[in-house]
C-alpha positions as CSV (number, residue, x, y, z in Angstrom):
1,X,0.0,0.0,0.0
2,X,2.0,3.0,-1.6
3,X,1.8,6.2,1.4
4,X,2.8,9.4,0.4
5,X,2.9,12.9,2.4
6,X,2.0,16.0,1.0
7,X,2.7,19.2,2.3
8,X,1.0,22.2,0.7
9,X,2.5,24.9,0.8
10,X,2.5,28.7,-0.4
11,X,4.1,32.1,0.0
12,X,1.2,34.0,-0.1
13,X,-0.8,34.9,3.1
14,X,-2.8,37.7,3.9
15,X,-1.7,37.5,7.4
16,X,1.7,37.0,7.5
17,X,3.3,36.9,4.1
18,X,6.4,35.1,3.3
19,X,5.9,33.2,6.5
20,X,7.4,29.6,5.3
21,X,10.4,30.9,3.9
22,X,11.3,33.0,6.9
23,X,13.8,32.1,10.2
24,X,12.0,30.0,12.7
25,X,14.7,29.2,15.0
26,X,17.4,28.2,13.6
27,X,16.1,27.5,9.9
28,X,13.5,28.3,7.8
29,X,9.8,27.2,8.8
30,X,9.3,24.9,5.9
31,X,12.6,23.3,7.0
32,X,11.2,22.2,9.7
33,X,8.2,20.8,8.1
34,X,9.9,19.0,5.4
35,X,12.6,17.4,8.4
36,X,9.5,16.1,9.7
37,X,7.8,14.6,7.1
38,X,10.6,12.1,6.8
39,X,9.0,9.1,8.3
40,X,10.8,5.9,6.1
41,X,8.7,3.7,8.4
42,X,5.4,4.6,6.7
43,X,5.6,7.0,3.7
44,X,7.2,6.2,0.4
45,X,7.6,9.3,-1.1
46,X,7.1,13.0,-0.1
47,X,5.7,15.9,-2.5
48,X,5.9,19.7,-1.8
49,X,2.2,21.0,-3.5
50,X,2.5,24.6,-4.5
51,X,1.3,26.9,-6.9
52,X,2.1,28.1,-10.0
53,X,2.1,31.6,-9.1
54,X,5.9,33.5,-9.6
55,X,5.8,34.1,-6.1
56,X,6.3,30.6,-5.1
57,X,9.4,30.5,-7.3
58,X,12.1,31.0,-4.2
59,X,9.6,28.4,-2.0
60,X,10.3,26.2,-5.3
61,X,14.2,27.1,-5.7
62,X,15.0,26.3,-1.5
63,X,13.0,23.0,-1.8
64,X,14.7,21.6,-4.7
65,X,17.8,20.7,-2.5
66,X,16.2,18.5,-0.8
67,X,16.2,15.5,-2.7
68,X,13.5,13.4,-1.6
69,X,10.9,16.1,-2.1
70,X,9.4,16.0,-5.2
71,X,7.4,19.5,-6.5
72,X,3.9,19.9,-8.0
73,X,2.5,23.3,-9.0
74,X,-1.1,23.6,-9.5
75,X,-3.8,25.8,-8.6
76,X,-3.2,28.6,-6.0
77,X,-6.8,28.5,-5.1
78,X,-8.2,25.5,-5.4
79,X,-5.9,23.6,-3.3
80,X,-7.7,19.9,-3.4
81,X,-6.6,19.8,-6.9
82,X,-3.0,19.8,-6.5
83,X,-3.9,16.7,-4.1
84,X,-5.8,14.9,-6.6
85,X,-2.6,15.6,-9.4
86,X,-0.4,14.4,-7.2
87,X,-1.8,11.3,-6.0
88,X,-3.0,10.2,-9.3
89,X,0.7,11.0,-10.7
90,X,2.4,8.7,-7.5
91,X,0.0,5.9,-7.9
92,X,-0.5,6.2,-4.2
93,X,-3.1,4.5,-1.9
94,X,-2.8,6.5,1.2
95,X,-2.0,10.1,1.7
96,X,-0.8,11.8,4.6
97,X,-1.8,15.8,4.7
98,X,0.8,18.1,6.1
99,X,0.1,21.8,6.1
100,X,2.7,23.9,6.3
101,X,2.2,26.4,8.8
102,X,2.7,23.3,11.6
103,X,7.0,23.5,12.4
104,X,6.1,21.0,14.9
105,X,4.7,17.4,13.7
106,X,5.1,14.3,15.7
107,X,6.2,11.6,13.1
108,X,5.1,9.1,15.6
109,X,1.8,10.2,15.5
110,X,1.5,9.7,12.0
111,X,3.2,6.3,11.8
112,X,0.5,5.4,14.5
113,X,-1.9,7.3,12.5
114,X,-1.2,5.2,9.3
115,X,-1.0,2.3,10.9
116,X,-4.7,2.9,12.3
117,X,-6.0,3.4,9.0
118,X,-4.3,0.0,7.5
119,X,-5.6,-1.9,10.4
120,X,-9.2,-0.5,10.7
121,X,-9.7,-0.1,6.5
122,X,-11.3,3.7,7.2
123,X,-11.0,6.2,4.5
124,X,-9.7,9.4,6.8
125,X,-8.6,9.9,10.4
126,X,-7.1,12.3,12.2
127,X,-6.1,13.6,15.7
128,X,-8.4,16.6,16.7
129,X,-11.7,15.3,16.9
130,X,-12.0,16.5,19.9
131,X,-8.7,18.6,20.2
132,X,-6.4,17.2,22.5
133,X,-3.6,18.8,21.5
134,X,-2.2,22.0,20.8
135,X,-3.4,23.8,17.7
136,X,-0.4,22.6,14.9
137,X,-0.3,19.2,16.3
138,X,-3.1,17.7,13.6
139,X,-2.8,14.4,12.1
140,X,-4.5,13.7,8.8
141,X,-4.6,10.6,6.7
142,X,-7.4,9.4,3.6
143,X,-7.6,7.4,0.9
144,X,-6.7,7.7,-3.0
145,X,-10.6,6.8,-2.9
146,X,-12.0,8.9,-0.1
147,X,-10.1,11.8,-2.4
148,X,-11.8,10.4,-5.7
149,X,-15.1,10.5,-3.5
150,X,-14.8,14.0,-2.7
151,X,-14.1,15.5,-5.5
152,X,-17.5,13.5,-7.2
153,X,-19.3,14.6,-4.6
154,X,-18.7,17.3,-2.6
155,X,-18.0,20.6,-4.9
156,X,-17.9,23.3,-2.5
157,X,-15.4,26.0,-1.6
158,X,-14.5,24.7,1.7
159,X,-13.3,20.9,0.3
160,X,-11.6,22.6,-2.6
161,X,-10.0,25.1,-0.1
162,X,-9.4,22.3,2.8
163,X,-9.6,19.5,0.7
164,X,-10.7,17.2,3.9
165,X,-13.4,19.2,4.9
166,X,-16.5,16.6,4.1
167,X,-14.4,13.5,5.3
168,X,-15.5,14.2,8.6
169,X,-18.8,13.7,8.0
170,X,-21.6,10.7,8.1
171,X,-20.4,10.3,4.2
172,X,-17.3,8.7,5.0
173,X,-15.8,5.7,7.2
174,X,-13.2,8.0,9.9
175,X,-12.5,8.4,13.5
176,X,-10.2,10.4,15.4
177,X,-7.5,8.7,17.6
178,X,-5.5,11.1,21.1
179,X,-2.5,10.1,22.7
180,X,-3.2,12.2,26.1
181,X,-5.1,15.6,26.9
182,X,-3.0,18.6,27.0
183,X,-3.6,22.5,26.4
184,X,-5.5,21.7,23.0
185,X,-5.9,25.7,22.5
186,X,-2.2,26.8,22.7
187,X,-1.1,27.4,19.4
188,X,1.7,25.5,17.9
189,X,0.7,27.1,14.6
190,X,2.2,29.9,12.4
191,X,-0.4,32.0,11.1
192,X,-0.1,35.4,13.2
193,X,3.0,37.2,14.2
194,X,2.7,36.4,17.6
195,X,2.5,33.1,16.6
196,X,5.5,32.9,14.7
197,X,7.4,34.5,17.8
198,X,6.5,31.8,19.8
199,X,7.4,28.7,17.9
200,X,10.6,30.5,17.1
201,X,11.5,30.4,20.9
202,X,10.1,26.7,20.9
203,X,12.4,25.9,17.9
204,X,15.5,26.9,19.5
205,X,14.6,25.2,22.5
206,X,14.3,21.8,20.6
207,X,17.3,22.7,18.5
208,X,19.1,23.0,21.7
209,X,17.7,19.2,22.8
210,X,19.3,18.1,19.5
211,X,16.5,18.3,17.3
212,X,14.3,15.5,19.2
213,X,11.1,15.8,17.4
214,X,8.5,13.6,19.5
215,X,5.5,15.5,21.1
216,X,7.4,15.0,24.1
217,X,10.3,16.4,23.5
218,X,7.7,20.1,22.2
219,X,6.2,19.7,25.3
220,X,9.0,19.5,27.5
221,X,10.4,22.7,25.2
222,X,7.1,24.3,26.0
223,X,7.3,24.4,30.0
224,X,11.1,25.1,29.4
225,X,9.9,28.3,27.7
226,X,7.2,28.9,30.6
227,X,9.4,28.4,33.0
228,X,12.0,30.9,31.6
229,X,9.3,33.7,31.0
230,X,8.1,33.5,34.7
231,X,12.1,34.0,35.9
């Protein structure tokens, strides 16, 4: 059963432009993302899914050295598309969903989560549902087919936008898996400035702990960083 990962990925943002080329830490934030998405156990291949617009070009140029990653540019707006190129290109059965605004993945979470799918033959599951964990800590893994299915089905802004928007829904066979409960609405997430100033003291923590990337290791980087602030 071919598993791929794909992380979409852009430069634009209304909010905070430039955000996943830009210094988090000690490297950029896609950096982080990509380093992350490197789980031999479980994925096959890894695919960066951009857009064709020229200001993706440097995004483009940075992530060509990494090897592994191959690149697909589609669609800037419909960003279920790119998903549905990509996957019909690889061949692939499974596909993990990485956004890139998330420095902080677990990649034990998703070799549990893709393990959980091949076990329980569901078409989608994920991680939040109920939140458990900080914002930026999601999980999220479908089928080739539950794709196929929502595109056939469900034509709305918010799957072509999201792309696994109706896949929590009665229309498909999911659940939602939690390691443990903690602070589900601190925000481990780079889509404000704040934001970004946050994970970048959280990166350097966990660069400093030799770049352990288990949710254990964040949160222990997490109270180090509350612990500091309250000195």
């Amino acid at each position: 059963m071919k598993t791929i990962a794909i992380i979409q990925a852009r430069m634009g943002s209304s909010r905070l432009p430039g955000k996943t080329m830009s210094q988090l830490g000690t490297k950029p934030l896609i950096d982080h993302v990509l380093e992350r998405a490197r789980v031999p156990e479980v994925i096959d291949e890894i695919y960066l899914a951009t857009t064709t617009s020229r200001g993706d070009d440097i995004l483009v140029s940075h992530v060509q050295s990494f090897d592994e990653v191959q690149i697909y540019r589609g669609s800037e707006i419909d960003v279920r598309s790119r998903f549905t190129a990509i996957t019909e290109e690889s061949s692939a059965d499974l596909i993990v969903r990485i956004t890139s605004d998330d420095p902080f993945k677990d990649p034990f979470q998703i070799v549990k989560a893709v393990n959980l799918m091949r076990e329980k033959d569901l078409e989608y599951i994920c991680n939040f549902e109920p939140r458990t964990l900080p914002i930026g800590m999601d999980i999220e893994v479908f089928t080739a087919a539950a794709l196929a299915k929502s595109n056939k089905d469900f034509d709305n802004p918010l799957d072509r936008e999201h792309v696994t928007w109706s896949m929590r829904t009665e229309n498909f066979l999911w659940e939602s898996f939690s390691l443990e409960y903690y602070e589900p609405n601190l925000r481990l997430t780079v889509d404000l400035p704040e934001d970004f100033d946050y994970c970048s003291r959280i990166a350097k923590v966990l660069h400093n702990q030799d770049g352990d990337f288990s949710w254990q290791a964040t949160k222990l980087a997490i109270e180090e960083e509350r612990q500091r602030r309250l000195r």
